[in-house]
C-alpha positions as CSV (number, residue, x, y, z in Angstrom):
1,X,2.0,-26.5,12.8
2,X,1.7,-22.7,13.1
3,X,-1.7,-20.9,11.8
4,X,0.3,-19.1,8.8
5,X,1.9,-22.3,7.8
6,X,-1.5,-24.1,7.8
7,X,-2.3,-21.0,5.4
8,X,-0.1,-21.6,3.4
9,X,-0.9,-25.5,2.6
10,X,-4.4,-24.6,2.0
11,X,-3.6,-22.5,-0.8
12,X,-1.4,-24.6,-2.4
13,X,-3.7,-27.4,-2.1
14,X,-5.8,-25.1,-3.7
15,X,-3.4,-24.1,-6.8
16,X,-2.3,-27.6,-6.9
17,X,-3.0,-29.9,-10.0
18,X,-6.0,-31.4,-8.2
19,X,-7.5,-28.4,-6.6
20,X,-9.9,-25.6,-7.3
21,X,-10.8,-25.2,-10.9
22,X,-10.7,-21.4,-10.5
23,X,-7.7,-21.4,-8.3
24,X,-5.3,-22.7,-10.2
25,X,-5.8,-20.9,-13.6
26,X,-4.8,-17.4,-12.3
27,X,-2.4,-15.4,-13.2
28,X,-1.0,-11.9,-11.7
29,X,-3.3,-9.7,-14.3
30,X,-6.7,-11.9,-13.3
31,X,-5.6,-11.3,-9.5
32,X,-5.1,-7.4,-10.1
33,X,-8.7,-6.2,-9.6
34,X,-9.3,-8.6,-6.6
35,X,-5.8,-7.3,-5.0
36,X,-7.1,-3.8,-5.6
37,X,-10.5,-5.3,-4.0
38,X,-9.6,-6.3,-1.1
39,X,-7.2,-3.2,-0.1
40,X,-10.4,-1.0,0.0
41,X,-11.9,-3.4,1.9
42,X,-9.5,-3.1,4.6
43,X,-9.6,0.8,3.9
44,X,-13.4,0.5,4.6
45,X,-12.9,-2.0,7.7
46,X,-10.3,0.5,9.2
47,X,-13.0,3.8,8.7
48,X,-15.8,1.6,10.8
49,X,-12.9,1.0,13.6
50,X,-14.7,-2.7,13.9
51,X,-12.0,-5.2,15.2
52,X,-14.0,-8.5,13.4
53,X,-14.2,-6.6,10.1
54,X,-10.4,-5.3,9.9
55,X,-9.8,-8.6,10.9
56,X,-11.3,-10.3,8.7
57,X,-10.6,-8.4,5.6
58,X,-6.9,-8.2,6.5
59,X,-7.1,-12.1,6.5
60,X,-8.5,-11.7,2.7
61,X,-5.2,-8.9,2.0
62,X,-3.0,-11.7,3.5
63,X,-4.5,-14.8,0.9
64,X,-3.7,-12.0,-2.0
65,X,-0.6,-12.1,-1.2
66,X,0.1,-16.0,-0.8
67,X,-1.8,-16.3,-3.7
68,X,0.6,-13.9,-5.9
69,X,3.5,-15.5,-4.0
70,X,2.4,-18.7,-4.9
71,X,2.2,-18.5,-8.6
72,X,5.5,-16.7,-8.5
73,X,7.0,-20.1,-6.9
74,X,5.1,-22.5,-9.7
75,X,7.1,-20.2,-12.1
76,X,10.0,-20.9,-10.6
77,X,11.0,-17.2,-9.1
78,X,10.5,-17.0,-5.2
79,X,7.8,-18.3,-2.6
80,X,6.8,-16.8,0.3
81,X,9.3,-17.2,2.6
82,X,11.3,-15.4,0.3
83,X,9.2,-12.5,0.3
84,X,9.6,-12.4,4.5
85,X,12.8,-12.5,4.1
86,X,13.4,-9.7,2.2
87,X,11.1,-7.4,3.7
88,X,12.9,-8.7,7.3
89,X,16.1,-7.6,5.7
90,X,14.4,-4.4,4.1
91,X,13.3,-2.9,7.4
92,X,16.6,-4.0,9.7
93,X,18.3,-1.8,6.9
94,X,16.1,0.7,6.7
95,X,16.1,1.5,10.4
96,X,19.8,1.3,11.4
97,X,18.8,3.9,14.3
98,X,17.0,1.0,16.0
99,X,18.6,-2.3,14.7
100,X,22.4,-0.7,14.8
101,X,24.1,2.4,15.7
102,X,22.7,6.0,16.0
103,X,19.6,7.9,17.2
104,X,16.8,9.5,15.0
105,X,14.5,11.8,17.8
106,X,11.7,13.1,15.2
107,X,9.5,11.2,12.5
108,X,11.1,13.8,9.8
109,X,14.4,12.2,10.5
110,X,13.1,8.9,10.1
111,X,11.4,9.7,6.5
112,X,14.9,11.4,5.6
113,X,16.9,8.6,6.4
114,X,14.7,6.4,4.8
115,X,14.9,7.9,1.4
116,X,18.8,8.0,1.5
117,X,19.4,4.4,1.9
118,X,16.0,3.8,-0.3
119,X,18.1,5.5,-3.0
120,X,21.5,3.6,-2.3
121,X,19.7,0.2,-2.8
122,X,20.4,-1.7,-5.3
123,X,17.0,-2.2,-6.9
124,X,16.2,1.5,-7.1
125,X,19.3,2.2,-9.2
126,X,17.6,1.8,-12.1
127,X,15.6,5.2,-11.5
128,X,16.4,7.8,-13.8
129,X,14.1,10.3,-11.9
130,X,13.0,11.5,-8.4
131,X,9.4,10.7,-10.0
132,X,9.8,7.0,-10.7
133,X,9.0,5.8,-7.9
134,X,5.4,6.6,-7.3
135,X,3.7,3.8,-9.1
136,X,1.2,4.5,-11.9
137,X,-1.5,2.9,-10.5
138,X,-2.4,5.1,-7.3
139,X,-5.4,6.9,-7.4
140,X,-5.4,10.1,-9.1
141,X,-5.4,12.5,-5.8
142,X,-3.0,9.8,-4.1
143,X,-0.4,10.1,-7.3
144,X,-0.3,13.8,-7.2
145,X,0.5,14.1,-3.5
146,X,3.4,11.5,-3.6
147,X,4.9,13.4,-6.7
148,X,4.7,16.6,-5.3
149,X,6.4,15.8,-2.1
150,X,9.4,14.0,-3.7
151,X,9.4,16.9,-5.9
152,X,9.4,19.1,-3.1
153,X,12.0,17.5,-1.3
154,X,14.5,18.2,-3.9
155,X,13.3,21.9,-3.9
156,X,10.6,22.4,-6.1
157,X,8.0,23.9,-4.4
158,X,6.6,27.0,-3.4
159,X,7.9,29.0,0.0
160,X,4.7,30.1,1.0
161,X,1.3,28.8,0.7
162,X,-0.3,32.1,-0.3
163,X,1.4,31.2,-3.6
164,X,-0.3,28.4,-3.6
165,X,-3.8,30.3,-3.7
166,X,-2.6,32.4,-6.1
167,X,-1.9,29.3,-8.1
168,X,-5.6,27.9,-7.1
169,X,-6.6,31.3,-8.0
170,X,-5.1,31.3,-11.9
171,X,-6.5,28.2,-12.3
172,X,-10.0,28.5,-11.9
173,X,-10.1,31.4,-14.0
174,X,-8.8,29.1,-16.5
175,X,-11.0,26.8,-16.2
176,X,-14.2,29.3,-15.9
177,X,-12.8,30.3,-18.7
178,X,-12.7,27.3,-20.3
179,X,-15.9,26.3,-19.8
180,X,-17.6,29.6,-20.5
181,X,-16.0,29.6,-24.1
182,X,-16.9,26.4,-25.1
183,X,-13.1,24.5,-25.2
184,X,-13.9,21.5,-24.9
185,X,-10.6,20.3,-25.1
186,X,-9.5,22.3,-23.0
187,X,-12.0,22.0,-19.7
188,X,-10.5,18.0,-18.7
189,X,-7.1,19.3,-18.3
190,X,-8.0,23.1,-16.7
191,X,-9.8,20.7,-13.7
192,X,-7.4,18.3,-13.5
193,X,-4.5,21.4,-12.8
194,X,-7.1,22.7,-9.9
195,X,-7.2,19.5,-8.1
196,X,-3.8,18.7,-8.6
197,X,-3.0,22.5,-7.0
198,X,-5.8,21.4,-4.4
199,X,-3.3,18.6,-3.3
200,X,-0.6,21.0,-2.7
201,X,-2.6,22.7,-0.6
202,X,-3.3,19.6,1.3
203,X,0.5,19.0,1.2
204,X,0.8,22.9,3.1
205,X,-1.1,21.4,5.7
206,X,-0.1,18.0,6.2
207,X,-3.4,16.6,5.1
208,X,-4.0,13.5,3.4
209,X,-6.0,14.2,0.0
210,X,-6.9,11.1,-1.0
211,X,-8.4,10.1,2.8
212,X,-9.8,13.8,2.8
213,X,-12.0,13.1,-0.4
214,X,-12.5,9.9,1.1
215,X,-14.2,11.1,4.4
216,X,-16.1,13.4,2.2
217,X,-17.3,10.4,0.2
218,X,-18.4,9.1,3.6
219,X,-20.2,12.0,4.7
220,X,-22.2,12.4,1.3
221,X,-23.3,9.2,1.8
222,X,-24.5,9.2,5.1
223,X,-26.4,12.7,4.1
224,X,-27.7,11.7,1.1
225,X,-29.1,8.3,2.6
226,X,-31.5,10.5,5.2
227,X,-32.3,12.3,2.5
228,X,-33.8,9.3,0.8
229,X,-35.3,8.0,3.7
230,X,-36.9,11.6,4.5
231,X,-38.3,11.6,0.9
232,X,-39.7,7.3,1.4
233,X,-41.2,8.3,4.6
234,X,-43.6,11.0,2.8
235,X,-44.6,8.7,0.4
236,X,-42.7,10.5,-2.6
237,X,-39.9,9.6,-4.9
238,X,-36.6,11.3,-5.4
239,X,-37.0,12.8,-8.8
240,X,-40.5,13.9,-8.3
241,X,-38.7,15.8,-5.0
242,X,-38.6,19.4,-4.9
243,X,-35.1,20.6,-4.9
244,X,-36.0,22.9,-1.7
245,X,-37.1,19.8,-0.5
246,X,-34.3,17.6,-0.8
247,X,-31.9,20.5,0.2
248,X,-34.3,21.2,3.5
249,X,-33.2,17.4,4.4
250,X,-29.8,18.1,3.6
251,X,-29.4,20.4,5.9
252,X,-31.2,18.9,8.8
253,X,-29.1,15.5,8.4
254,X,-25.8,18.7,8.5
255,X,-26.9,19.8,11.6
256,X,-27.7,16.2,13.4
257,X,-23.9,14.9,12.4
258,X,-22.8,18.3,13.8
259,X,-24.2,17.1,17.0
260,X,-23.0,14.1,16.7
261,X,-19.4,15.9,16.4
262,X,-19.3,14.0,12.7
């Protein structure tokens, strides 16, 4: 018996009518937020570059999906090796340069190609949009880079990225603006048009937003956590800290991850 077969009897030993109590009562919504869970998980695993971590939490990805794949069978719809099998057939059709005829030489090609027969498929011909494809639930800063590169692709975009400042540029004052003038109302969406120009200028530059902010997050952290240990080692607390004081650590936990190349 393989590993991934054995996997697959343990959960639905699990789901079956004598298994787990909490097993076998979910559904697709209660497995959302654990789905969602685990994929940052991995995210997390894959930043620390430890090989027992990703391992591990890719293990917990995997069981997500058996388990969704699972209830879909109970219901009658498809089990799991209906799920390999499409996604076998999805990426032999999807790469005809390596499974068939014809050569692709750059990754741009690839991406190209992969959009024309993603279009021609049958399950996409419901799509009234270039748009309705990026799902609703990607983070914010994820969601506004996938739009505006299918947007871009069918030409609607800017030729320059100067214009793009210039863009960044009207928005702020907006939302200065905005904010100076008391609009309430108004300040939520002025911010939400800077970071969504912000990710255009990410685009420019072939930079992932979403992992950008994401590193950022990262680096915070790590800053923020000297900080606190800086302010515990003098016998203080954080909100009876000196903002000079907290901004002197700051700056010397700056330096020490610039030595560190970080």
């Amino acid at each position: 018996m393989t590993d991934f077969k054995k996997l697959t009897e343990i959960v639905d030993t699990l789901m079956s009518e004598n298994g787990c109590p909490w097993d076998k009562v979910q559904t697709r919504e209660s497995l959302k937020p654990y789905l969602v869970e685990e994929v940052y998980e991995a995210l997390e695993a894959l930043d620390g570059n430890n090989p027992e971590q990703i391992k591990d939490e890719l293990g917990d990805l995997l069981y997500q999906i058996l388990f969704h794949a699972k209830i879909s069978e109970n219901r009658g719809e498809f089990n799991i090796n209906d799920v390999v099998q499409t996604i076998s057939e999805k990426m032999v059709r999807r790469h005809p340069h390596v499974f068939k005829d014809g050569t692709l030489e750059t990754p741009e090609q690839v991406v190209t190609q992969w959009e024309e027969i993603k279009k021609q498929e049958k399950n996409n011909s419901h799509r009234k949009s270039v748009l309705d494809g990026v799902p609703k639930h990607l983070p914010g800063l994820l969601r506004a880079q996938k739009l505006q590169k299918k947007a871009a692709k069918h030409g609607f975009d800017w030729d320059e990225i100067t214009a793009v400042f210039d863009k960044l540029d009207e928005e702020v004052a907006e939302f200065k603006e905005a904010v100076l003038s008391g609009k309430e109302a108004d300040i939520e969406g002025e911010l939400g048009d800077i970071l969504f120009v912000l990710v255009n200028i990410a685009k420019f530059k072939k930079i992932d937003a979403e992992e950008a902010l994401r590193t950022t997050n990262n680096k915070f952290i790590q800053r923020f956590q000297y900080i606190e240990e800086q302010v515990a080692k003098h016998g203080k607390e954080l909100k009876d800290t000196p903002l000079e004081e907290l901004e002197k650590y700051w700056q010397e936990a700056k330096q020490a991850a610039n030595r560190r190349g970080q």
